[in-house]
C-alpha positions, -999 to 999 in steps of 0.1 A, spaced: 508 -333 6 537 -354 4 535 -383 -10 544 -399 -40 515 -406 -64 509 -433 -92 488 -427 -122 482 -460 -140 465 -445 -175 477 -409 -172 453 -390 -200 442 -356 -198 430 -351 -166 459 -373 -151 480 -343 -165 456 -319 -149 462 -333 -118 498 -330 -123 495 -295 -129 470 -288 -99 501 -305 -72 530 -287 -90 557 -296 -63 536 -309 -33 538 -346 -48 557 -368 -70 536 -379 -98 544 -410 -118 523 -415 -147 521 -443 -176 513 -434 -209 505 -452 -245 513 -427 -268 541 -402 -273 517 -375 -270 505 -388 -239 543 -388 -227 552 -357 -233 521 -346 -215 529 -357 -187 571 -345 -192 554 -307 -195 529 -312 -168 560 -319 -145 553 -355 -140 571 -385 -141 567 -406 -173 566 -442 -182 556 -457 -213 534 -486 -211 500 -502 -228 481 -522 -204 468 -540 -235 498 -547 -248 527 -548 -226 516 -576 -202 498 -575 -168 526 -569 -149 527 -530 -137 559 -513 -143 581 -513 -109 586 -476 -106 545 -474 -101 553 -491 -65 574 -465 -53 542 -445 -44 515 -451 -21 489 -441 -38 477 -458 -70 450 -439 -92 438 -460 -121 422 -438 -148 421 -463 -178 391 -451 -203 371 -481 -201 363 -486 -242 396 -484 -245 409 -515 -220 410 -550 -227 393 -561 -194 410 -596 -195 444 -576 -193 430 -558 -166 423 -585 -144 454 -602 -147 466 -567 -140 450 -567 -104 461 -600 -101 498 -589 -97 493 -564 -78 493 -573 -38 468 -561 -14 487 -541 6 510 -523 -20 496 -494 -20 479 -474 9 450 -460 -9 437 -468 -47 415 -442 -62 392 -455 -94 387 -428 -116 349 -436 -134 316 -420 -144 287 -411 -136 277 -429 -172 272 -458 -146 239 -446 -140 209 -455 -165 189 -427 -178 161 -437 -153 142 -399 -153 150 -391 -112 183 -382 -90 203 -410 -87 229 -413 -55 258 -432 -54 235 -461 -36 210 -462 -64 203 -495 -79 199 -479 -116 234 -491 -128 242 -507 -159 252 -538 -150 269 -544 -189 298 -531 -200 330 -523 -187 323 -496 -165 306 -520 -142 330 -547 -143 362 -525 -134 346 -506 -109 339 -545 -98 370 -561 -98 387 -536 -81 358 -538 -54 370 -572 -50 408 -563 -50 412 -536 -27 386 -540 -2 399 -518 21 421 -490 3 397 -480 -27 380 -450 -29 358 -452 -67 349 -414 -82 323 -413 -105 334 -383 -128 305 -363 -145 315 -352 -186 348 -333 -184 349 -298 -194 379 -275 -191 410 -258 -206 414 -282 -239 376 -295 -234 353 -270 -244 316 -287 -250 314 -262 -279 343 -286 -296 319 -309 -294 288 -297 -311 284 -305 -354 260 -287 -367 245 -310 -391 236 -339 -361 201 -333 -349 201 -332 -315 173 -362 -305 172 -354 -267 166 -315 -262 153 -321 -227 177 -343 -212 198 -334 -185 235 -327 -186 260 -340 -156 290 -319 -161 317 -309 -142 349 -289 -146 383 -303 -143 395 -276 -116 372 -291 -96 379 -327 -103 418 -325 -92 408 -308 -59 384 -334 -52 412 -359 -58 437 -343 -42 414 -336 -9 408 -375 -11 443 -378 -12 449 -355 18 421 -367 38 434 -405 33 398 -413 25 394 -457 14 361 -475 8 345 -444 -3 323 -435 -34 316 -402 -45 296 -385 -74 318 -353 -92 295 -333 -107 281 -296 -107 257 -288 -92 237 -273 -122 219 -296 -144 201 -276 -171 185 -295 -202 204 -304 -229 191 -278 -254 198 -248 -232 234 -257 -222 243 -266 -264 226 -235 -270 246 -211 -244 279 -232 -251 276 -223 -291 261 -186 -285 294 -179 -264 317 -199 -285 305 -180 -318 288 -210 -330 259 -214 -348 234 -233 -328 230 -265 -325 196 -281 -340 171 -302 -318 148 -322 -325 111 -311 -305 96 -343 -305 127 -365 -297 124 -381 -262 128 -373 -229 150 -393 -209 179 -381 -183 190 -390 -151 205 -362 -123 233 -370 -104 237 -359 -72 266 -348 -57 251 -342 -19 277 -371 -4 305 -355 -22 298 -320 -11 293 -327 26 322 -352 32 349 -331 18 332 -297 24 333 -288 -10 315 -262 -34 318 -267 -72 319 -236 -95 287 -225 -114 287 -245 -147 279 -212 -167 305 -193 -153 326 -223 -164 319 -222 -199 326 -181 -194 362 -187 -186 371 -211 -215 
């Protein structure tokens, strides 16, 4: 790989990503926060301070100097008006290939496997209207992944658990996936020069919610979280067949994930 790369909303797993490419790419990367900067100084990337929200719609002009765009903007977090007129000054064919970093939190807890053709998608909220928009901006370049929860380095689930919140859902499902795995999906994506694609990320394991919690607290040294037995029962499974055959992939085992944090 070498190509120059634009992050537009470079978080945590925008550094990772960094990290992963060391010095097979460029990586330019906007941030919001002086934490968020220097995140991306140690990962070895490129910085450039800028709020979406706040700056204005136009993108700074070093973010053209790649070909690829990848847009990973937490979605509660954007004003989708600024987005918009975001996408609006950005022209078609500036950048080869746009990748969409969003979640599989798309899906609605329907109780069956949902593919990335399923109709079960929440049609309210943001999630839904950026995945949208940029549908309708880069018709041909885009390639949308649909990120299960991210666990990793910095990102243990056992963080996570408070042990005075009942757990409602003990049989629900969990969609997981680890962000080793998520930055050599991209960078394969990248590699492969893969547009108009959508993939699921996720592990392949999908245990219920009360025996991950209850592994993820027994090897953190945790005291167990408590469930509720006659809360309900709703979950959705996301597959990640499409993902797994196009790029010839294998993720890791999501126990053996939790092992190594």
């Amino acid at each position: 790989m070498s190509k120059n790369i634009s992050i537009l909303g470079c978080g945590w797993l925008g550094s990772k990503l960094i990290e992963y490419l060391g010095d097979k790419a460029k990586v330019l990367g906007t941030g919001r926060s002086e934490k968020s900067i220097n995140r991306i100084k140690t990962a070895g990337g490129v910085s450039i301070e800028y709020d979406l929200n706040t700056d204005g719609p136009a993108l700074p002009k070093q973010l053209y100097d790649s070909k690829v765009l990848m847009i990973a903007l937490p979605p509660s977090k954007v004003d989708f008006e600024a987005f918009e007129e975001c996408l609006d000054e950005i022209t078609e064919d500036a950048f080869e290939q746009v990748i969409l970093i969003s979640s599989t939190g798309i899906y609605k807890d329907c109780n069956q496997r949902v593919t990335e053709s399923s109709k079960e998608i929440k049609t309210e909220g943001s999630l839904f209207a950026i995945e949208r928009a940029c549908q309708l901006k880069f018709k041909k370049s885009l390639t949308i992944l649909r990120m299960g929860g991210l666990i990793g380095p910095g990102r243990n689930p056992a963080n996570f658990l408070h042990s005075e919140r009942i757990q409602n859902n003990p049989r629900g499902k969990v969609n997981l996936v680890h962000s080793d795995d998520c930055v050599k999906v991209i960078a394969k994506v990248i590699d492969l020069e893969l547009t108009n694609k959508r993939y699921n990320v996720v592990m392949d394991d999908h245990p219920s919610k009360k025996e991950f919690y209850s592994t993820v607290a027994f090897l953190s040294g945790k005291c167990e979280p408590r469930f509720d037995p006659n809360g309900r029962r709703y979950f959705k499974i996301v597959s990640n067949e499409k993902v797994k055959k196009d790029l010839d992939f294998q993720f890791m085992d999501i126990f053996d994930a939790v092992r190594s944090f």
